[in-house]
C-alpha positions, 0 to 999 in steps of 0.5 A: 801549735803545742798541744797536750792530750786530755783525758776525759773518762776512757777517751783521750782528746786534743784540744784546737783553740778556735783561733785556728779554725778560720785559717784551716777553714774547718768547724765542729761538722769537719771529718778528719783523716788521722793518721801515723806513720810509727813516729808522728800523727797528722791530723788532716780534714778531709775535703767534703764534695758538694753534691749537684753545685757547681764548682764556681759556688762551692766555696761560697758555699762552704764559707756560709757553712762555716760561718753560720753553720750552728745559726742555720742548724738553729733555725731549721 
């Protein structure tokens, strides 16, 4: 994927088409590690523990988030 930094006021972003979101199993709540070594950046999302669900439901869990996340944010 080719992608061109944009500028919007002092900050500059990247922007990630939505298409990519679903395989990298991330969302607009992902936290991500950049980081360079002097001649390329990589861009990692960084795996986020869940607190007192076992390892069987995890990612059950996860996905719901991904996939409904802004709909249950909505109705709390």
């Amino acid at each position: 994927m080719l992608a061109q930094l944009t500028k919007q006021g002092d900050s500059h972003y990247l922007i990630i088409g939505m298409e990519n979101f679903e395989p990298l199993n991330i969302n607009f709540d992902t936290v991500f590690n950049i980081s360079t070594d002097g001649e390329k950046m990589t861009i990692q999302p960084v795996e986020q523990e869940s607190e007192g669900v076992s390892e069987e439901l995890a990612p059950f869990l996860k996905d719901i988030n991904n996939r409904y996340g802004e709909t249950l944010k909505r109705l709390a």
